[in-house]
C-alpha positions in Angstrom: -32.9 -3.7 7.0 -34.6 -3.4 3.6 -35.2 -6.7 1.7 -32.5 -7.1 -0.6 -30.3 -6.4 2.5 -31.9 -9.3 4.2 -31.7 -11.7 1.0 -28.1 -10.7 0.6 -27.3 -11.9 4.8 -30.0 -15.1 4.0 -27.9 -15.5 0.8 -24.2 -15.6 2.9 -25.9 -17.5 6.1 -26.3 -20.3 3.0 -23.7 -20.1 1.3 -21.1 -20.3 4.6 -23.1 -23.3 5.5 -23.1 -25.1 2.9 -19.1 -24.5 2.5 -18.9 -26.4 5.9 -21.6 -29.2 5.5 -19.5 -30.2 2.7 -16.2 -29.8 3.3 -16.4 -32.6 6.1 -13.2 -33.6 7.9 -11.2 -30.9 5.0 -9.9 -28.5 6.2 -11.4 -25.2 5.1 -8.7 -23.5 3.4 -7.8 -26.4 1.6 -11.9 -27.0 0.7 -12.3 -23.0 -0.4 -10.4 -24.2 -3.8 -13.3 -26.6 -4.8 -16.4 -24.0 -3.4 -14.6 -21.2 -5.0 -13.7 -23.3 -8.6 -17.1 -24.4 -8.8 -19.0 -20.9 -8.2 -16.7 -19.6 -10.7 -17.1 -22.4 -13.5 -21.0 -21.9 -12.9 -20.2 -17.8 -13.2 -18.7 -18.1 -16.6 -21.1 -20.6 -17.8 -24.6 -18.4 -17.4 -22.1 -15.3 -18.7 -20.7 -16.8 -21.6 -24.8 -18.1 -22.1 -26.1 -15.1 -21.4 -24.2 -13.1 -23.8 -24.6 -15.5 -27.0 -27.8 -16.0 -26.1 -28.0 -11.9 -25.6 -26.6 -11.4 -29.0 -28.7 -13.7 -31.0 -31.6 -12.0 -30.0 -33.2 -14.7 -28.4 -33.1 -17.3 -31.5 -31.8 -20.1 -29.9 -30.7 -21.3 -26.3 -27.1 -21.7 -26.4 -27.2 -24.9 -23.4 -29.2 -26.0 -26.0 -27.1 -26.0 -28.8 -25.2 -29.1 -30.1 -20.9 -28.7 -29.9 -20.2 -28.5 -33.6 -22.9 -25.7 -34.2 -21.1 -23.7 -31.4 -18.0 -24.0 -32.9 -18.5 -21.7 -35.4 -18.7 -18.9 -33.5 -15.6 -20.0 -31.2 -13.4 -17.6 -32.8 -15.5 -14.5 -32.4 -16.3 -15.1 -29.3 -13.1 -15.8 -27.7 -11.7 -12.5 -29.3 -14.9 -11.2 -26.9 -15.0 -13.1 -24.0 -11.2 -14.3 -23.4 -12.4 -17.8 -23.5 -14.7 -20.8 -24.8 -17.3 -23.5 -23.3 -18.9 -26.1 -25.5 -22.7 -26.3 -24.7 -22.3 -29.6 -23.6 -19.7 -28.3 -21.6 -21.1 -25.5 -19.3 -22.1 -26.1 -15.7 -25.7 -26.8 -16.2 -25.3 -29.8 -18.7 -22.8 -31.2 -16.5 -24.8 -30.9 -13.5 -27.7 -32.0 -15.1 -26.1 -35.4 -16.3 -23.8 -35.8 -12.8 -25.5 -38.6 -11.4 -25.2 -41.0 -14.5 -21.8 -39.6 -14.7 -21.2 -40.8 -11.3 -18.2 -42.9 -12.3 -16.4 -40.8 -14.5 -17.5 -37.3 -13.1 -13.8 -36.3 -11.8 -12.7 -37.1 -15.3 -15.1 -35.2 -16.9 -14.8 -32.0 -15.1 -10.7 -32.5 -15.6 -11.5 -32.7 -19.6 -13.9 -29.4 -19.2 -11.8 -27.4 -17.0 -8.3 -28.3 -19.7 -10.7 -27.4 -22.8 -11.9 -24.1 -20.8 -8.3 -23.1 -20.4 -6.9 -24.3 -23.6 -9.4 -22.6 -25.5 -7.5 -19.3 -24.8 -4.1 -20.7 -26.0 -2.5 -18.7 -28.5 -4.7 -15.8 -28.4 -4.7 -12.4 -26.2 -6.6 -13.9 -23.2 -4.2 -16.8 -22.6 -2.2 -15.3 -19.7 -5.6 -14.2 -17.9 -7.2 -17.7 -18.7 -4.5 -20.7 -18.3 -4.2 -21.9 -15.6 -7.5 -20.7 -13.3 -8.5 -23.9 -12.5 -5.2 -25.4 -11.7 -6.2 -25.8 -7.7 -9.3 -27.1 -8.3 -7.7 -31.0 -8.3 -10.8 -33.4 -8.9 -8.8 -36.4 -8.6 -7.3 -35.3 -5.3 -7.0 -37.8 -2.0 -8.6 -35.0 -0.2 -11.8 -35.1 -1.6 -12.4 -38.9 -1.1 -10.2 -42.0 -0.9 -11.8 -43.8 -3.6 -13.4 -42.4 -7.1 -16.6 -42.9 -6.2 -16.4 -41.1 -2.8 -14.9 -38.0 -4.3 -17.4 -38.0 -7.2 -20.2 -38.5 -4.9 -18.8 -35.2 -3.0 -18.2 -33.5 -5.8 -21.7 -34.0 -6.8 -22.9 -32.6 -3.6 -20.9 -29.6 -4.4 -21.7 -28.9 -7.6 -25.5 -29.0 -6.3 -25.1 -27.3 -3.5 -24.0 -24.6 -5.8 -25.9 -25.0 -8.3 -29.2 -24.5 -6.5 -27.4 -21.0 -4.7 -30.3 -18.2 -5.8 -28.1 -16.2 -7.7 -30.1 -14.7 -9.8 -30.4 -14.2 -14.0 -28.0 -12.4 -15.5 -30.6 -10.1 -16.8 -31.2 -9.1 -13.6 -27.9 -8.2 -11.8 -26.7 -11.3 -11.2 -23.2 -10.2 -11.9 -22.9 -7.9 -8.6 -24.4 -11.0 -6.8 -21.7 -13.5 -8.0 -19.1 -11.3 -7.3 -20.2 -10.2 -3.5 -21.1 -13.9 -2.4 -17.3 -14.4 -3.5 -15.8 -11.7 -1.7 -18.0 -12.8 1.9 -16.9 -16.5 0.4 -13.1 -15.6 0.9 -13.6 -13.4 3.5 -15.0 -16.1 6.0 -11.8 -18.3 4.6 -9.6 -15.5 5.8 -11.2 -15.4 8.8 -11.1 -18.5 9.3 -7.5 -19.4 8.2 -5.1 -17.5 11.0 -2.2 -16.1 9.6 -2.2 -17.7 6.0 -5.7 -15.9 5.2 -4.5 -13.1 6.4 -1.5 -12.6 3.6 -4.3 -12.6 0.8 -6.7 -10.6 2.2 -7.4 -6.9 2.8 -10.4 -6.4 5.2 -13.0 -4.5 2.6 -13.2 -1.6 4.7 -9.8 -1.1 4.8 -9.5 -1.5 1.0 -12.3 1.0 0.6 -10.5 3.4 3.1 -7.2 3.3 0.6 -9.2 3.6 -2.5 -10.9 6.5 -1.7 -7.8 8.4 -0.4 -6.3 7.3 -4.1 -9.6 9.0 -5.2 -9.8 12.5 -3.8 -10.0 14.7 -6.2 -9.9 12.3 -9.4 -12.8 12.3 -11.8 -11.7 9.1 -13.6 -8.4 6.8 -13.5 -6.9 5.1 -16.2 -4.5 2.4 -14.4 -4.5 1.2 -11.3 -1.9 -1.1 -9.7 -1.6 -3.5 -6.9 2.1 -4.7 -7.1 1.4 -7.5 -3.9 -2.4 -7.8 -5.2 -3.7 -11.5 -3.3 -6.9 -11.9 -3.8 -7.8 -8.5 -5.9 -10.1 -7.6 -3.7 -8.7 -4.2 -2.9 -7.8 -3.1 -6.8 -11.9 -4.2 -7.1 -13.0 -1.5 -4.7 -11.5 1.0 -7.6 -15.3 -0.6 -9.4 -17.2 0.9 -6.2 -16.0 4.2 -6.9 -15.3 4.8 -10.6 -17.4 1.6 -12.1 -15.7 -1.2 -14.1 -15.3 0.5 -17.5 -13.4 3.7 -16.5 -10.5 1.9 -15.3 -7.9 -0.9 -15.9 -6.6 -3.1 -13.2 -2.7 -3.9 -13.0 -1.1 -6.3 -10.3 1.3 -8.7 -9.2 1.0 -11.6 -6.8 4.1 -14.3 -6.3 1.5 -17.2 -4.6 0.1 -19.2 -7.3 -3.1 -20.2 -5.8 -3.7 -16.6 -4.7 -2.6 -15.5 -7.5 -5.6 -17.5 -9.2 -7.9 -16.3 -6.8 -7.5 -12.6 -8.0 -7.7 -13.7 -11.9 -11.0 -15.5 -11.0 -12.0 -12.6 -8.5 -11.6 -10.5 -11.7 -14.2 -12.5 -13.8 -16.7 -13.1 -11.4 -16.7 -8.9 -11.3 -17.8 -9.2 -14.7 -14.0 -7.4 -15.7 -13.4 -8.2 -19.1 -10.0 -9.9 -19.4 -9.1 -6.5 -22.0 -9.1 -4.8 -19.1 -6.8 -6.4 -16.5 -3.4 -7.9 -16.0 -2.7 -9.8 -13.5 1.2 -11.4 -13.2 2.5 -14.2 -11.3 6.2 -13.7 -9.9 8.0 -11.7 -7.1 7.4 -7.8 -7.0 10.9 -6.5 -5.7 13.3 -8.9 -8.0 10.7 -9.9 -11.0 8.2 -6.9 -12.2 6.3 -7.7 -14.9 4.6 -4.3 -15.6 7.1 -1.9 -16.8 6.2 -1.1 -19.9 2.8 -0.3 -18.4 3.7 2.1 -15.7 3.2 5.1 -14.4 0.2 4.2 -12.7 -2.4 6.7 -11.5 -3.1 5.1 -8.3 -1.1 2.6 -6.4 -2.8 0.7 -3.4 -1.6 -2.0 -1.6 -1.1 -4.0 1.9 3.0 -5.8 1.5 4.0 -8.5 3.7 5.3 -7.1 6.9 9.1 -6.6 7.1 9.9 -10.0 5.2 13.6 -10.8 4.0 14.7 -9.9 0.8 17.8 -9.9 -1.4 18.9 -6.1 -1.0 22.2 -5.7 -1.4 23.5 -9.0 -2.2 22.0 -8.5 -5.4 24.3 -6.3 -7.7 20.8 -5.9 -10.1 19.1 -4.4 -6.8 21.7 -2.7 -6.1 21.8 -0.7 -9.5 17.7 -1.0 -10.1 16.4 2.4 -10.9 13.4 2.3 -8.4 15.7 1.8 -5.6 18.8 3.6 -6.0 17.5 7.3 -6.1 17.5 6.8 -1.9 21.2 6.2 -2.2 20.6 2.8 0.2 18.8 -0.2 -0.3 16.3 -1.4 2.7 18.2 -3.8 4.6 17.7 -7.5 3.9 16.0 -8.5 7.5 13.1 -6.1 6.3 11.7 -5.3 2.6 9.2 -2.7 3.5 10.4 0.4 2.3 11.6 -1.9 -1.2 7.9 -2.1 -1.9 7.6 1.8 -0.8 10.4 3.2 -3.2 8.9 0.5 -5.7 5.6 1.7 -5.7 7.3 5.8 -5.5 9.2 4.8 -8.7 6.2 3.6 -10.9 3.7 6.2 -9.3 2.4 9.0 -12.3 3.5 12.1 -11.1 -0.5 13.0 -10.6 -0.8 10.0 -9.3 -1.4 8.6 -5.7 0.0 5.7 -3.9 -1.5 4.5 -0.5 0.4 1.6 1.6 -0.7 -0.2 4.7 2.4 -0.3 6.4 4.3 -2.1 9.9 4.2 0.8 12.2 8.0 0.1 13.0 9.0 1.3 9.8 8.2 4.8 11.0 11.1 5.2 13.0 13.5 2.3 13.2 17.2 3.5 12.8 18.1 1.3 10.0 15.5 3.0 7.5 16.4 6.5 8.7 18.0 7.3 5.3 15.3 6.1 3.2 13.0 8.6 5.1 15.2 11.1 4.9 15.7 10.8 1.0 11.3 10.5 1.1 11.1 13.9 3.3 13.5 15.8 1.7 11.6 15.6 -1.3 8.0 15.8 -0.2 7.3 12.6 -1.1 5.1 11.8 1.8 1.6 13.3 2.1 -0.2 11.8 5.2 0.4 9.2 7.5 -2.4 7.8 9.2 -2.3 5.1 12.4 -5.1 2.5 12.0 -7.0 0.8 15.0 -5.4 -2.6 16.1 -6.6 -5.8 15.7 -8.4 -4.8 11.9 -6.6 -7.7 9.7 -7.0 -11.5 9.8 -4.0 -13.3 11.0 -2.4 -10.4 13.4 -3.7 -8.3 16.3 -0.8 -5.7 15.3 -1.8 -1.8 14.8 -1.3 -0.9 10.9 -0.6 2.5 9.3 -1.0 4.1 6.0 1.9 5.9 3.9 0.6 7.7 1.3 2.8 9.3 -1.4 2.6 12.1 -4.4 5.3 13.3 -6.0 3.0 17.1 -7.0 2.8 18.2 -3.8 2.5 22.3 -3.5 3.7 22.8 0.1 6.5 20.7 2.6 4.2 19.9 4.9 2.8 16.3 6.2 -0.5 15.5 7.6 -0.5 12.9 10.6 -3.8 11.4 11.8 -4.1 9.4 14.8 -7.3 6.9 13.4 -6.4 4.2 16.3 -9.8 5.0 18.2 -11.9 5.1 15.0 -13.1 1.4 15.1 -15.9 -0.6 16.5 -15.9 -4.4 17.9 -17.0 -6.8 15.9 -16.9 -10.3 16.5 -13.5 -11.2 16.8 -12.3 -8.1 15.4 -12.0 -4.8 15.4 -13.6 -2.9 11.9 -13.9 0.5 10.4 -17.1 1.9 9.9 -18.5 4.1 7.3 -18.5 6.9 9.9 -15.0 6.3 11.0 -13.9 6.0 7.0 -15.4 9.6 6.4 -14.3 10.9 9.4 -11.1 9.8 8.4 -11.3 11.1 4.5 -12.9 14.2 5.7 -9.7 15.3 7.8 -7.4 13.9 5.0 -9.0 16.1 2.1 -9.0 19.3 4.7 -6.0 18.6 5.7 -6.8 20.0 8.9 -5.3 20.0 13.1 -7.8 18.8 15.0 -6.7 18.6 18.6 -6.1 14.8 19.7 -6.7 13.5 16.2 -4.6 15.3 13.9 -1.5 17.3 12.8 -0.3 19.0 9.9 3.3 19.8 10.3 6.2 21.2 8.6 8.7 18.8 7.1 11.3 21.0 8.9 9.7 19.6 12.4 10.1 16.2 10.6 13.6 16.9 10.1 13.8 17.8 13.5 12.2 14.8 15.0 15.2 12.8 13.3 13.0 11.8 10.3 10.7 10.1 12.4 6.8 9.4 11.3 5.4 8.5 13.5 2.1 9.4 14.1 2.4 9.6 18.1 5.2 11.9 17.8 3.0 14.8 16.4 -0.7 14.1 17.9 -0.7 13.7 21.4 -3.1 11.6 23.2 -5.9 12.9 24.8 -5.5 12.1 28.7 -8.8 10.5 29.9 -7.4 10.2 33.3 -10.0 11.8 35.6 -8.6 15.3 37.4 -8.1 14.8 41.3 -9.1 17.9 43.2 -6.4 17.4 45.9 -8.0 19.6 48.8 -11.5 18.4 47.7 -9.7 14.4 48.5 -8.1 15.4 52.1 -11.3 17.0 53.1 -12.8 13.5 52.7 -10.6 11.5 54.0 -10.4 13.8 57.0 -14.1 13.4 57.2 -14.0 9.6 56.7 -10.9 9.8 59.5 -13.4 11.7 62.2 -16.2 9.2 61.5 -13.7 6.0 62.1 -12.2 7.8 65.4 -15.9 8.4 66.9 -16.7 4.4 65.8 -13.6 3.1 67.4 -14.1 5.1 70.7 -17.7 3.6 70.6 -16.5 -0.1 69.8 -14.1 0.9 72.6 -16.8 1.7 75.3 -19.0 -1.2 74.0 -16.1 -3.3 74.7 -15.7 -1.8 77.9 -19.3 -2.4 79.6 -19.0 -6.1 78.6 -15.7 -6.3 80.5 -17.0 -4.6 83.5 -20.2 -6.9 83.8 -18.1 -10.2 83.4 -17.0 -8.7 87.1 
């Protein structure tokens, strides 16, 4: 393990337990809000500092600088930055005068926080920047139940964070922000059963979407999540293309999650120019359709969740649903977010889904795969390992869909060995990812792991996908030579028969000299 390798795991070790030192009888998920809040308020802070301070050349110190001197650069800067902190304002001036704020400390971060947000009223930013803080409750029971116990904690954790080694921002501190929040809400997810698990896609799995999204692309333009928690999975896009060559599209109906992936944005140093993030629900409220098509879709839905379907007349008659001729039925909404995501999907583009493997070949969403098949919507269907995502045990797969495919054939790809054991988990590796991609760009047979068949055989098959239909399982059961078997036991039958008859005479001196 190189050095920076080893700084980065000291870095995490630290940061994980501090989160627990000070969270004290709260429970985690409830505490991430006030770790994650104040890493980002100290984020924005040193960025917003760094770039004046950049830009000047050096002149002046912008912590330094008193309010109404800032203020005359508040215009230009929001039009750059999306947002605006007063010197006195950003995280080190607070810090530094928290413990003769000890009385009104919850106030005052309340008043910084509002100005932070309000500074982006009115202006282009304003639905990427209200808002972001709105979880972070200083005055909450939870923290304390006087004033002075929560400000005394909340002093702890603006320390705590405060004296993370992070790094200057001259020197990469950006990628350093943004990884010790992803392992931040990674270990919440892990930590948080089946409610972590609805935000947050495993990064390996994100990775193994985005690069199936990515063969063969050079560059993207937009990108979309349309059930985008967190925003850790639209980030892995960054890995592969770099920030500046794409723009980042999603929807997310949780508030606080939906917060999470605005903030997630930031602390990736993703200008607010360059995404869009909406609150509201996907299937009856999207907000981006003046935006779409979208290059690359990628996403992980809710599993087979209610929805309206047809007891909605607008569902009934909305254009990214109809074209199947049926709506998915009401008891289950996954193939709603799969004709959604077909709908809004450039007709280059790609659109990768984690999806309930029971949506493969349950009878009620026959016609919808039908309608998919008979158009060559669906490129490759891959079966993941179990037990990869926090919150469930259950096996996953992955739809992907084109609409430019040259041939009716589908590519199936039994993946449900490629995993290793960590932890409490199962996880993909880097090997098991490229072994993965590798068949998926060949689209290759290999015997036991993969299948490219005609959509005829599909048709066949009653319109069934799934991925155990076409790849058979290798039988690891060990081969019995039958003749080989008697022989032994024969042998191990002899052996017995010449004990008993010597037990048997044993047995038969004793007798005879008890006489």
């Amino acid at each position: 393990m190189d050095k920076k390798e080893q700084e980065r795991k000291t870095l995490h070790t630290t940061i994980w337990r501090i989160a627990n030192e000070l969270r004290g009888s709260i429970d985690g998920w409830d505490f991430k809000q006030y770790v994650l809040g104040m890493l980002f308020y100290r984020f924005i802070s040193e960025n917003l500092s760094y770039y004046i301070n950049e830009k000047q050349a050096g002149k002046s110190d912008y912590a330094k600088l008193e309010d109404e001197r800032a203020k005359l650069d508040c215009k230009n800067i929001l039009v750059e930055k999306g947002f605006f902190i007063y010197p006195s304002e950003l995280f080190e001036n607070v810090r530094s005068k928290a413990i003769s704020d000890i009385n009104d400390l919850n106030e005052t971060l309340d008043r910084v926080f509002k100005n932070i947000e309000n500074s982006a009223k009115g202006t282009s930013s304003e639905n990427n920047i209200v808002g972001l803080f709105s979880d972070v409750d200083v005055n909450s029971s939870k923290l304390g139940e006087t004033v002075e116990k929560r400000n005394k904690l909340l002093i702890k954790i603006i320390n705590a964070i405060g004296d993370l080694s992070l790094g200057n921002f001259s020197d990469n501190a950006i990628d350093v922000f943004g990884d010790a929040y992803e392992y931040l809400m990674t270990m919440y997810a892990a930590n948080a059963g089946k409610s972590g698990g609805e935000f947050f896609t495993p990064q390996e799995v994100s990775e193994l979407l985005v690069r199936i999204a990515s063969v063969g692309k050079k560059r993207f333009g937009k990108v979309y999540d349309p059930c985008c928690g967190s925003g850790s999975l639209l980030l892995k896009f960054v890995k592969v293309f770099g920030k500046d060559n794409v723009k980042f599209y999603g929807q997310e109906k949780n508030m606080t999650t939906y917060n999470l992936c605005r903030i997630n944005m930031f602390l990736h140093d993703v200008n607010y120019t360059d995404f869009n993030i909406a609150l509201g629900d996907t299937l009856t409220e999207p907000k981006h359709k003046d935006d779409k098509p979208f290059d690359a879709i990628v996403f992980n839905p809710p599993y087979s969740i209610k929805w309206d379907g047809d007891s909605n007349p607008i569902l009934i008659n909305d254009e990214r649903f109809t074209p199947a001729g049926v709506l998915a039925p009401k008891s289950k909404a996954d193939f709603a977010f799969v004709m959604h995501a077909l709908s809004w999907l450039a007709r280059d583009g790609v659109a990768a889904i984690v999806c309930y493997p029971g949506i493969m070949h349950r009878s009620i969403e026959q016609k919808i795969r039908k309608y998919l098949i008979e158009n060559n919507f669906v490129d490759c269907v891959i079966q993941l390992p179990k037990d990869l995502f926090f919150g469930t045990s259950t096996a996953t797969s992955v739809l992907v869909l084109k609409k430019n495919k040259d041939k009716n054939k589908t590519l199936f790809i039994d993946a449900s060995a490629e995993f290793v054991r960590r932890s409490t988990k199962n996880k993909l590796t880097e090997e098991n990812i490229e072994k993965i991609l590798d068949c998926f760009t060949k689209r290759e047979t290999i015997e036991y792991f993969s299948k490219l068949v005609d959509n005829d055989e599909i048709v066949r098959n009653n319109y069934d996908y799934s991925v155990g239909t076409y790849v058979a399982k290798k039988d690891t059961r060990e081969i019995v030579d039958i003749a080989k078997l008697n022989a032994e036991i024969d042998g191990i039958v002899a052996r017995e028969n010449v004990l008993r008859s010597g037990i048997d005479a044993i047995v038969a001196d004793l007798e005879e000299n008890k006489r």
